[in-house]
N, C-alpha and C positions, 0 to 999 in steps of 0.2 A: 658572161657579160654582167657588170654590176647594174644596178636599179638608177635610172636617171634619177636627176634631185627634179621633183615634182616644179621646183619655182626655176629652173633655168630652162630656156628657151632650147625647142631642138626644130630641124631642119624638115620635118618631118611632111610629106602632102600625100593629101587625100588620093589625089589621082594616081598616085604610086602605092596605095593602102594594101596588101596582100590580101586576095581572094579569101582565103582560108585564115583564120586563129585558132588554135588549140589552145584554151588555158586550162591548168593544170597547176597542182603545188598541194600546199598543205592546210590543211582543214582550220577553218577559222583565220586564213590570212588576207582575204578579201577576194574569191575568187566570184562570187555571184556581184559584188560592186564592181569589178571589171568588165562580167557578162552586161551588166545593164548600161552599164558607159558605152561599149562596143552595140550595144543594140540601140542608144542612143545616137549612133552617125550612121544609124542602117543599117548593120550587121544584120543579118539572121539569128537568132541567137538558138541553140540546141543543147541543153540542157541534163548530166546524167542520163545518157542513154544508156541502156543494156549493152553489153558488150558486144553481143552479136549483131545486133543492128549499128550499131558504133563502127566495126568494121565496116558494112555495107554501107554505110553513108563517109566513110573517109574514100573507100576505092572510086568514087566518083559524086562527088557533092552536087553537082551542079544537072545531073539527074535525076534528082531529089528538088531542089528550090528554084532552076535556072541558070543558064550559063552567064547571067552577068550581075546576080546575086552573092554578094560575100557572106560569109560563114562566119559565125562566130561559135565555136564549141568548148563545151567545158566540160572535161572527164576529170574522173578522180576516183580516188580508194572506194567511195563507196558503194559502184557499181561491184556485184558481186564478179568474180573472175578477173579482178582488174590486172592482179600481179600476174598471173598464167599468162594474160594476153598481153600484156606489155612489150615483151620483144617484138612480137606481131604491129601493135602499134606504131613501134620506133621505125621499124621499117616500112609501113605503108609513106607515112612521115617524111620518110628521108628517098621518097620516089624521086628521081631525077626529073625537074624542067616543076614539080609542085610549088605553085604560089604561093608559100604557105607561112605560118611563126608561129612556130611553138613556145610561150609564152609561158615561165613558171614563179608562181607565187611562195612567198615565203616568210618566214618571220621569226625572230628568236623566241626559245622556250616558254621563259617565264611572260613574255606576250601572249602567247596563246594559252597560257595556262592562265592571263589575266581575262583573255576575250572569253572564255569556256564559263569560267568563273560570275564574271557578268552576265552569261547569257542563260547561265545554268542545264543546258545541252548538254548532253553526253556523246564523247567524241566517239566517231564514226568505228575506230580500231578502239575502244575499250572491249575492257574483256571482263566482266562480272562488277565485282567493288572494287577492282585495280584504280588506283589514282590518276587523271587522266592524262599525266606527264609518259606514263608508259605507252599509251595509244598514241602522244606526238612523238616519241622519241620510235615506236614503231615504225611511221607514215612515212619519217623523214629517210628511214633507209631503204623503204620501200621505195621511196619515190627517187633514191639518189641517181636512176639512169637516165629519166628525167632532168632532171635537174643538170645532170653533168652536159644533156643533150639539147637543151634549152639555149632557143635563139636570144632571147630576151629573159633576165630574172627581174621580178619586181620585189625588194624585200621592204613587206609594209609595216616594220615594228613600229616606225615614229611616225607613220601616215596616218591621215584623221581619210574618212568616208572621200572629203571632198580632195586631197592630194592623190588619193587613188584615183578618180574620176580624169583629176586636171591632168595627171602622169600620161591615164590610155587617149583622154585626148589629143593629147601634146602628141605619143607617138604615132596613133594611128589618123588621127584625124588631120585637117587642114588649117589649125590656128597654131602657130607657133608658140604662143602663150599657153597651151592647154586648155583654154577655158571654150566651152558650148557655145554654140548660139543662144540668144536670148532674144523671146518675140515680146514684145510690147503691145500687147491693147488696150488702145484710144475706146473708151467710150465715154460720149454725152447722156446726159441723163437728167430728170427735172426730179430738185429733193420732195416736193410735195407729192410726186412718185415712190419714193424712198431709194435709198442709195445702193448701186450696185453691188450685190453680193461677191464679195471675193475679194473686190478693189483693195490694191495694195497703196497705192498713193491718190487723194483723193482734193480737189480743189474745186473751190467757190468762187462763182464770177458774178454772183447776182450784185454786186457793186457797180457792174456792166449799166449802161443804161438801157434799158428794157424796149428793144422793140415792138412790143406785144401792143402799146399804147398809142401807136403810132400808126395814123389810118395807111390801108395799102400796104403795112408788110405784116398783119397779125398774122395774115392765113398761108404766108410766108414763111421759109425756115433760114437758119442760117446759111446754109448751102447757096442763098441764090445771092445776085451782086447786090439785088440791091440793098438787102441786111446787111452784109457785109459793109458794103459801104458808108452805112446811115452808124454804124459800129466805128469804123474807122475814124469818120466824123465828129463825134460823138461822147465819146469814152476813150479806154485809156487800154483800148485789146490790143493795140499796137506793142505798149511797151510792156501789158502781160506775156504776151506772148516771147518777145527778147527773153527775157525774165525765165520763164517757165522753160522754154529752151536753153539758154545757161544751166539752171538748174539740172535738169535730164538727161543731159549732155556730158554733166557732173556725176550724176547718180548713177548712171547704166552702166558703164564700163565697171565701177564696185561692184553692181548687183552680180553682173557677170561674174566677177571673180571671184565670186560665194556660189558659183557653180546652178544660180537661177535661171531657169530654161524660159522662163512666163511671168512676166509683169504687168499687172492691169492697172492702168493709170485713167482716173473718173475724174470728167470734170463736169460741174452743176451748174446751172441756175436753175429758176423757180419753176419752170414746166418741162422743160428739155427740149423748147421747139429753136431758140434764137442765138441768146447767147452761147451757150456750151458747147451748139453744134458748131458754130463758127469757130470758134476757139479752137476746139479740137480738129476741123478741117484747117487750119494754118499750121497747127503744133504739128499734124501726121506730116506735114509735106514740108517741115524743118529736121524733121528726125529721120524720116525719107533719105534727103535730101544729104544728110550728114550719114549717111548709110545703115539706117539701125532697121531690120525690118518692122514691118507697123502693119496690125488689122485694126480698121478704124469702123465705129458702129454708133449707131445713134440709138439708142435707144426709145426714145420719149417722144422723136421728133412728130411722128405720124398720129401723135393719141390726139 
């Protein structure tokens, strides 16, 4: 089976995702970036196991992690015994009624001799000062029954980190697009606190006009109506808010598709009791609302 194009859409759902993956391929072609992508929608992920433990956790997996735990495994040349036990392998594999895809990675020559090269690793079948073109051109006939026996091939020579990612999404996962979920959090915050550590997008509302001054709602936060309301009235949070919703509405779906799982979006005013909180209690429950998951936090409100 040829390697899906990373940017075209496939039919793929989660609820139909195969219990078990086997990845497997050639050293240096992205096999631990598929592991972490598969471990990203909940896999299990298992990792070079010894051989002999390798067979006892394929003749019944779900023995080991749970019967409604997926598996995601990744063997390869480096485990010693790998080529002895390989028929053994193929066959446990090709059990009748097994949930399973075996999954194999690969990549033309002078790519892995480009990846080795940048990484300055020495490849897993080198053999002394041999040049490391004889350890891929080894791997790849070792691995040819594999390869020939493989549900799925992924060939990553023109893949970058994140078309690997968006490919095992796309097949294994529930977005037809490839691309992760991405969680958003909302925090308020007061700058004269200092500005949240991490924040990736960051806005000033102290242009708000200031509750704080206004008898009856100091000891008040923005959470309750009647800030809200004296805001409403007031200032101009009505149409920051359209605005800033426009905008994020705009920005999410791209961040997504640079494969961002967490976006921390901070907004301020001068304490973080009134404005910012308001703000961002409206902003969570339009991004909510438009379906984007949202943890929403106050930081400052309470000081």
């Amino acid at each position: 089976m040829n390697a899906p194009d990373p940017a075209a859409p496939d039919a793929s759902d989660a609820r139909n995702a195969p219990r078990l993956v086997v990845i497997t391929g050639l050293s240096g072609s992205g096999k631990s970036v598929a592991g972490n992508a598969l471990e990203d929608l909940d896999y299990f992920r298992v990792d070079n196991l010894p051989i002999s433990l390798l067979r006892t956790f394929l003749a019944d997996p779900s023995a080991h992690v749970g019967a409604e735990t997926r598996v995601a495994i990744v063997a390869d040349a480096r485990a010693p015994g790998f080529e002895e036990a390989m028929p053994e392998l193929l066959a446990e594999l090709d059990r009748p009624g097994r949930d399973r895809v075996l999954l194999f990675l690969e990549a033309r020559d002078e790519v892995l001799q480009r990846r080795y090269s940048e990484t300055r690793r020495r490849h897993p079948l080198g053999r002394g000062e041999r040049p490391v073109i004889d350890g891929i051109r080894r791997e790849r006939e070792l691995l040819r029954p594999l390869h020939d026996a493989a549900d799925l091939i992924f060939d990553s020579s023109d893949w970058s980190v994140h078309d690997m990612r968006k490919a095992v999404h796309r097949q294994f996962g529930d977005d037809p697009e490839g691309f992760g979920p991405l969680v958003v959090s909302l925090v308020s915050f007061g700058f004269k606190h200092g500005q949240p550590v991490g924040s990736d997008l960051v806005f000033d509302v102290r242009f708000l006009t200031n509750p704080h001054f206004v008898p009856g709602l100091r000891e008040l936060t923005g959470r309750d109506a009647a800030v809200q309301n004296f805001l409403a009235a007031e200032s101009d949070i009505g149409e920051l808010i359209d605005r800033l919703e426009d905008l994020l509405l705009f920005l999410l779906p791209r961040y997504r598709q640079e494969n961002r799982r967490y976006l921390t979006v901070a907004i301020g005013c001068t304490g973080g009791k009134h404005r910012s909180v308001a703000a961002a209690e409206h902003l969570s429950e339009r991004l909510g609302a438009a379906g984007w998951p949202v943890r929403l936090s106050h930081r400052d409100s309470t000081r």
